[in-house]
BAMIVEX-535623 format. One line per 5 residues: their letters; for each residue x, y, z negated of C-alpha. Coordinates in Angstrom, 2 decimals, decimal comma. Each point is the difference from the previous one (the first is absolute). Layout:
BEGIN
a) X/Y/Z; ... .
END
This chain:
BEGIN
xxxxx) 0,00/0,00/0,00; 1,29/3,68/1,11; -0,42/2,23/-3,00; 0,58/3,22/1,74; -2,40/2,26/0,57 .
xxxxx) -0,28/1,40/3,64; 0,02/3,58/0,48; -3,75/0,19/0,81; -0,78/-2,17/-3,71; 2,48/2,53/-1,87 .
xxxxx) -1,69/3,05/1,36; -3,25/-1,34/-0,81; 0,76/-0,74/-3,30; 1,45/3,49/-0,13; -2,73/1,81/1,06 .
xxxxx) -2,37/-2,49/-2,21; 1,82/1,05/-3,37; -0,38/3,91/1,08; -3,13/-0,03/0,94; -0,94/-1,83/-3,68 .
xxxxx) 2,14/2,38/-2,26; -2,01/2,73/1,48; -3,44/-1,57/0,10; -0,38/-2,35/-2,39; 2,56/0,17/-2,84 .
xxxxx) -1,16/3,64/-1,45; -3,51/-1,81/-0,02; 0,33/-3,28/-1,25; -0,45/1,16/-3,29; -3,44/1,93/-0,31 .
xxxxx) -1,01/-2,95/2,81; 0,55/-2,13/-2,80; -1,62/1,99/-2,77; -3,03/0,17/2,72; -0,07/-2,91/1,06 .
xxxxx) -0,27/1,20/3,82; 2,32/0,28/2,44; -0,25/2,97/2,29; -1,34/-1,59/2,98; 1,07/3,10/2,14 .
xxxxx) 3,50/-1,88/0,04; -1,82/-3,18/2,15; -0,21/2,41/3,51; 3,72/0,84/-1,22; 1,20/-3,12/0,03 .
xxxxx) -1,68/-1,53/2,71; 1,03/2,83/2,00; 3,86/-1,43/-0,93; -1,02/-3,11/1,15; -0,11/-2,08/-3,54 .
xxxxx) -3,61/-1,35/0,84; 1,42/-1,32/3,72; 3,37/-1,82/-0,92; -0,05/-3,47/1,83; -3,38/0,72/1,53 .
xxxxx) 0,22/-0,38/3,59; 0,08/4,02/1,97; -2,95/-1,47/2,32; -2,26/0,22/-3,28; 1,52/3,40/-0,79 .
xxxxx) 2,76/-1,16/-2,47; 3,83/0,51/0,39; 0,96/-3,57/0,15; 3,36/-1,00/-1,52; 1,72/-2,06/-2,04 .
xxxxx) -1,14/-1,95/-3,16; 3,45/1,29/-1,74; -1,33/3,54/0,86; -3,63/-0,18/-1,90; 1,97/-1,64/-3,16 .
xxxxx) 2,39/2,96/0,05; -3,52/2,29/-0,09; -1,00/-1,89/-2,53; 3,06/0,21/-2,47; -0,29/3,62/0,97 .
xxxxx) -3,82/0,33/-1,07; 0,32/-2,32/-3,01; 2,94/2,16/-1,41; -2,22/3,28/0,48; -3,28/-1,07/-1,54 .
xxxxx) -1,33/-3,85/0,99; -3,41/1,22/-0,24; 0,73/1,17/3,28; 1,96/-2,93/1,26; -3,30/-1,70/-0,75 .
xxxxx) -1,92/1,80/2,41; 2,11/-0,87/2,96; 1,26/-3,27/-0,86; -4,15/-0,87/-0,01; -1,06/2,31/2,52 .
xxxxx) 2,76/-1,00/2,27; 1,35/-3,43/-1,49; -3,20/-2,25/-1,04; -2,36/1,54/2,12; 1,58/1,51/3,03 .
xxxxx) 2,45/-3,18/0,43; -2,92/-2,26/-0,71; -1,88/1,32/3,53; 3,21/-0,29/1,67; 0,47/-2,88/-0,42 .
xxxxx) -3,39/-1,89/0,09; -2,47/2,70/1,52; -1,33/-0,11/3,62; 0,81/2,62/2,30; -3,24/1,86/-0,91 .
xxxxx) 1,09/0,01/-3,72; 3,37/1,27/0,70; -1,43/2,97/1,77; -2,67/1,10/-1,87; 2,21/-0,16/-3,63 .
xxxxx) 3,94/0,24/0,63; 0,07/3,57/1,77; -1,93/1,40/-3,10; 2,47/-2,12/-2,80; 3,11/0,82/2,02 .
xxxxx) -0,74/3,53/0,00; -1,11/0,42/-3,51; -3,42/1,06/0,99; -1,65/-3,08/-1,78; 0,97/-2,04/-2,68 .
xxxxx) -0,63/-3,79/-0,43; -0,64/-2,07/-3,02; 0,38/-4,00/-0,55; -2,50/-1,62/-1,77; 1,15/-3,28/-1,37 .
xxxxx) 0,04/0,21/-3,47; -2,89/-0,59/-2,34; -0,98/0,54/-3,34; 0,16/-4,14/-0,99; 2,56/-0,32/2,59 .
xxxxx) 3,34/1,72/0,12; 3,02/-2,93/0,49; -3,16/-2,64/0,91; -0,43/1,95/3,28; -1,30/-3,08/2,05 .
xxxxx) -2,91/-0,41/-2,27; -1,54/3,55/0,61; -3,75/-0,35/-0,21; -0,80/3,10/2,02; -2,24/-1,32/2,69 .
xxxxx) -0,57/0,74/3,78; -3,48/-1,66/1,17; -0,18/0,26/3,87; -3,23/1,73/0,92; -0,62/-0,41/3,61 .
xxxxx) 2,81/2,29/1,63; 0,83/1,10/-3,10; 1,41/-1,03/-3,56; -1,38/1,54/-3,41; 2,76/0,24/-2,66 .
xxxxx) -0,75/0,42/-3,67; 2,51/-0,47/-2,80; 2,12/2,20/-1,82; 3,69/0,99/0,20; 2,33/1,31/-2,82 .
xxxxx) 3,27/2,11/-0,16; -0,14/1,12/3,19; 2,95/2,43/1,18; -1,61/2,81/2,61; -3,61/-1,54/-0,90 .
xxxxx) -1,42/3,91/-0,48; 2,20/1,34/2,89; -0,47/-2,52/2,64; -2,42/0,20/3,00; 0,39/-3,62/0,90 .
xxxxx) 0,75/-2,98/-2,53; 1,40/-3,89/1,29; -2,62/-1,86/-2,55; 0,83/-3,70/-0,64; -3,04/-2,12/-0,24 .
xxxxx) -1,75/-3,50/-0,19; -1,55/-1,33/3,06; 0,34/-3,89/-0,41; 1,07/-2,37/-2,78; 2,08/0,71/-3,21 .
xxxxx) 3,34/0,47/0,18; 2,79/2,10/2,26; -1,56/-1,74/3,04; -3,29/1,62/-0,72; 1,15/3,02/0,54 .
xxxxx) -0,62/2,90/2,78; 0,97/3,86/0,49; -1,65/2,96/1,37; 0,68/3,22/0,82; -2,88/2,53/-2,01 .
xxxxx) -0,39/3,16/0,37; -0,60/1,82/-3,78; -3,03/2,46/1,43; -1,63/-3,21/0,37; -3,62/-0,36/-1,62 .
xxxxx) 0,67/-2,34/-2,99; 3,55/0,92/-0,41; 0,73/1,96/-3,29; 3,70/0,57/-1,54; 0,87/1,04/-3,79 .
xxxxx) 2,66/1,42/-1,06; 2,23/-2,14/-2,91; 1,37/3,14/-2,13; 2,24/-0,57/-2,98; 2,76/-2,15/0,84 .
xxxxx) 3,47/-0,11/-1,24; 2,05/0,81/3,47; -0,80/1,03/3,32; -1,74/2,54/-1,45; -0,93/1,84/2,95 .
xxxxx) -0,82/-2,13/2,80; -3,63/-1,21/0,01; -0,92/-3,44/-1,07; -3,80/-0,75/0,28; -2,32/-3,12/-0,24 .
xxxxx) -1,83/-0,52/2,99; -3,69/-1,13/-0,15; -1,03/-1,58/2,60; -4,14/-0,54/0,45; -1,75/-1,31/3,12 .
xxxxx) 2,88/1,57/1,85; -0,83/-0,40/3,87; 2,72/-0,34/2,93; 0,17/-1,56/3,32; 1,57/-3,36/0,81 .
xxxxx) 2,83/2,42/1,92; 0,97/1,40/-3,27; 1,45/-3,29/-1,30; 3,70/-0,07/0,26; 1,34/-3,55/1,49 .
xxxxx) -2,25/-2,76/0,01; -2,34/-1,74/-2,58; 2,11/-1,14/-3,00; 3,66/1,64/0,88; -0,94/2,45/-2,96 .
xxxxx) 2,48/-1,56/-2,38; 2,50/-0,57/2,45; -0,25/3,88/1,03; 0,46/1,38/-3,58; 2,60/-2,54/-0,38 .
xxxxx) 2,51/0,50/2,72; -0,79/3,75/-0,54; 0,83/0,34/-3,61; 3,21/-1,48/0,83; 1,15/2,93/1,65 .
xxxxx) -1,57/2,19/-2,39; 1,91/-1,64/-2,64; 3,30/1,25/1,68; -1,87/3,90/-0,06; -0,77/-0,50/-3,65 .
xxxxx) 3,71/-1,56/-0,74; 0,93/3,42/2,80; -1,80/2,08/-2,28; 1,92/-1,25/-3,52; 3,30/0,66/1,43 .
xxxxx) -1,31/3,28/0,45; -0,53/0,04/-3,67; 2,95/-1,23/-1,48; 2,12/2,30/2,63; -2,36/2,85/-1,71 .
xxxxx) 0,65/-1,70/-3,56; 3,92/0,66/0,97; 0,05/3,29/1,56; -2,16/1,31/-3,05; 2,37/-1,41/-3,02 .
xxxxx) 3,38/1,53/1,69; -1,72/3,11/0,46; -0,60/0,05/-3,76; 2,51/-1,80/-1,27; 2,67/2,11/1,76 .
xxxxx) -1,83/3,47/-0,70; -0,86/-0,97/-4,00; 2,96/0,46/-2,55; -0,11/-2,05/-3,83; 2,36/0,35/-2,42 .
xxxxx) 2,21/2,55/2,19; -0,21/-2,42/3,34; -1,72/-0,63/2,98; -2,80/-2,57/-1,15; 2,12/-2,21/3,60 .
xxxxx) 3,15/-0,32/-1,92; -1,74/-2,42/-3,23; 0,81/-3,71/1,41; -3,61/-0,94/-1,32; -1,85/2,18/2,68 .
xxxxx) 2,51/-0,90/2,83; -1,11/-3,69/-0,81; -3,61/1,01/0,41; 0,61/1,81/3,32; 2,71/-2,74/1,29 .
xxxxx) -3,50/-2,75/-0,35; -2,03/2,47/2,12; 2,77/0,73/2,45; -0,01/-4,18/0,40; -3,64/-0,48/-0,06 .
xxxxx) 0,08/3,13/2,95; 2,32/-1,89/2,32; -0,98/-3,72/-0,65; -3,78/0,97/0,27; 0,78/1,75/3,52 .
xxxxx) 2,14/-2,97/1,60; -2,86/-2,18/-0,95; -2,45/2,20/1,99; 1,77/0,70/2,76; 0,95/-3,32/0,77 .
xxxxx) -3,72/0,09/0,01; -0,11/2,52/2,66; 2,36/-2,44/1,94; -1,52/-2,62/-0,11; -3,45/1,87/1,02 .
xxxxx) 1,93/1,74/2,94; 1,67/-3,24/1,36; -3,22/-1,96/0,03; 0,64/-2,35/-2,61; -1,61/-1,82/-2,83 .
xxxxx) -0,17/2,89/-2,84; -2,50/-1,09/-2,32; 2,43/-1,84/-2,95; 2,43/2,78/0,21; -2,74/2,04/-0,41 .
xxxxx) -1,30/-1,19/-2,96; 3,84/0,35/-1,13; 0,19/3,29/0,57; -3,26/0,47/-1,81; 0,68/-1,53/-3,01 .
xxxxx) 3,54/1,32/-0,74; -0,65/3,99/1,33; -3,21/0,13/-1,77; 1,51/-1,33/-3,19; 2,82/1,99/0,83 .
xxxxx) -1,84/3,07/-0,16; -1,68/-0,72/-3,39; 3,80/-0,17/-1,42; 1,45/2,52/1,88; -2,80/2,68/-1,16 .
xxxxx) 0,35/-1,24/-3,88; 3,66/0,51/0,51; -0,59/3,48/1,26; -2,26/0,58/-3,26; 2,48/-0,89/-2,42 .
xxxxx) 2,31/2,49/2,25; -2,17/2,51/-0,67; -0,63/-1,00/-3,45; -3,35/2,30/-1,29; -0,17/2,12/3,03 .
xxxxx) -0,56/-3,58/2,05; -3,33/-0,23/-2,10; -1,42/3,58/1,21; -1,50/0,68/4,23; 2,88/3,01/0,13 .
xxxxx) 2,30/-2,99/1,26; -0,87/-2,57/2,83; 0,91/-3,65/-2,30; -2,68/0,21/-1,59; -2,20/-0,06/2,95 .
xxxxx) 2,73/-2,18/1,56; -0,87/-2,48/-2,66; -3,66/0,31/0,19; -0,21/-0,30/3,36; 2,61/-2,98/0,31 .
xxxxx) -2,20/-1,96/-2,56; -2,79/-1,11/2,94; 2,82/-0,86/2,50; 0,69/-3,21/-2,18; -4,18/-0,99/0,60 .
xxxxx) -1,41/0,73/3,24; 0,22/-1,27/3,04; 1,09/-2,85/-1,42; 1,32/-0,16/-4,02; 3,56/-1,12/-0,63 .
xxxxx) -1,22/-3,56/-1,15; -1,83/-0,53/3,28; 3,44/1,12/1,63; 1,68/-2,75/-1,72; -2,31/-2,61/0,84 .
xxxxx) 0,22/1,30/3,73; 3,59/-0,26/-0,53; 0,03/-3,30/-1,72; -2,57/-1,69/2,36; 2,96/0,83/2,91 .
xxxxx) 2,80/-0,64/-2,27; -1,28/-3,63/-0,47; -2,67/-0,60/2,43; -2,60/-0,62/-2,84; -2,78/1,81/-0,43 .
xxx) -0,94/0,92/-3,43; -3,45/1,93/1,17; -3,01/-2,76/-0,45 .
END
């Protein structure tokens, strides 16, 4: 694998980190305290082209490399991850979901609008009595003549308020993964209602939302793939978002880094810089480590992606370890900071807040390991 960055991935990651320090990172903080994002930055960034990475530019996206979106997303997940969810949903789970398995029709009525920015997406897999359990979902999709009528309900869903069109998983044969079908739904659609999930711990201010859906009406055309290929959508999907999410914690430990020289250097105790105690260097020599292991184990990701190879162990991989990573890094940079860590006028806190989810969705840590250990031995340990 070639770890250097062409001249066209350096200046995008260049012009990514500018555009962030000005737009996001004097935010982040009253985002947080809001719990909102302002969603004036979406045009902004799709107008950069973070919403069109890897989407073809005959849907209206900029194409590109896989190594190219993960560099967006350390980029985004180091300036606020509330915002790296938005594109890595938008873009990532729904966008690449059409790509890959929508007809032509789909691809041109959806991928112009998520490339640009214009729209958002949502995916709607997760339930409220099944998160890891995904291929028992009891949403249901009853065909109706031309048509299928959805009801169910849907929980923790990132973009769920924002989107215009959500990629609902439901049942339309037998238990189990098999059972399993998606569509594409519009949210103006009569039936379909979204509330918003306010109080959690991290990603403060990018919406999360339950979706209700009640006698919720398509056409056949807005199923994605055929009858029963649900499961194996989301699946082979969340793969690839589990390299944005694992994108997203390098961004955060690189953040966890950045922010503990910058006040260990500028902060003098007992008549030195707070750098110079062996006891802090420790702390910042663990998130240095975490930094560069955590980004090797992505981008070989990114490789892997790019050279159309298999991807989805090393995925899980690079799950696991950056989003645990990114829990240690961001404690580290607390105990840098020592009380000032525990108060918003300092990023770790948030840092640690918002690394906290990275370890459960799209797939906890102990459902990495099982992925891991299922390849490992070629035993499967799911029943």
């Amino acid at each position: 694998m070639d770890l250097t960055l062409t001249d066209e991935q350096q200046s995008f990651r260049r012009v990514a980190r500018e555009f962030f320090d000005a737009e996001a990172l004097p935010h982040r903080a009253q985002w947080d305290r809001d719990e909102q994002v302002d969603l004036a930055i979406v045009p902004k960034m799709g107008e950069l082209g973070f919403f069109g990475l890897t989407i073809p530019e005959a849907y209206g996206g900029l194409g590109g490399d896989y190594l190219t979106y993960v560099l967006a997303m350390e980029e985004l997940g180091r300036a606020d991850s509330a915002l790296r969810g938005i594109v890595s949903v938008s873009n990532g789970l729904f966008g690449k979901s059409v790509l890959e398995w929508g007809t032509e029709e789909q691809k041109q009525e959806y991928l112009p609008g998520i490339a640009s920015g214009e729209i958002l997406g949502c995916f709607g897999l997760t339930e409220p009595d099944t998160g890891s359990d995904a291929g028992n979902l009891t949403s249901r999709a009853k065909r109706d003549g031309d048509d299928y009528v959805i009801d169910g309900r849907k929980l923790f869903i990132t973009n769920g308020t924002w989107a215009k069109v959500a990629l609902v998983f439901a049942r339309t044969g037998d238990a189990g993964p098999r059972g399993v079908s998606a569509f594409l739904v519009p949210t103006d659609t009569p039936g379909f209602e979204a509330l918003e999930v306010k109080g959690k711990l991290g990603l403060r201010g990018q919406a999360t939302a339950e979706l209700v859906l009640d006698g919720v009406r398509v056409p056949a055309s807005a199923r994605l793939g055929e009858e029963g290929e649900g499961f194996k959508i989301a699946m082979r999907t969340l793969d690839k978002g589990r390299v944005s999410v694992a994108a997203g914690c390098v961004g955060i430990v690189q953040g966890c880094l950045e922010a503990s020289v910058e006040y260990a250097t500028g902060r003098t105790q007992f008549g030195k810089q707070l750098a110079a105690f062996q006891l802090v260097q420790d702390l910042i020599a663990d998130i240095s480590v975490d930094a560069d292991a955590a980004r090797l184990m992505v981008w070989r990701c990114a490789d892997l992606i790019d050279r159309g190879e298999p991807f989805g162990t090393a995925a899980s991989k690079a799950k696991l370890f950056a989003s645990e990573a990114a829990v240690r890094a961001a404690n580290n940079a607390v105990q840098v900071h020592g009380g000032s860590g525990y108060i918003d006028e300092y990023p770790v806190q948030k840092y640690l807040r918002d690394a906290r989810v990275m370890t459960l969705y799209e797939g906890t840590s102990q459902i990495q390991k099982l992925l891991i250990g299922r390849a490992e031995t070629g035993v499967s340990a799911f029943v």
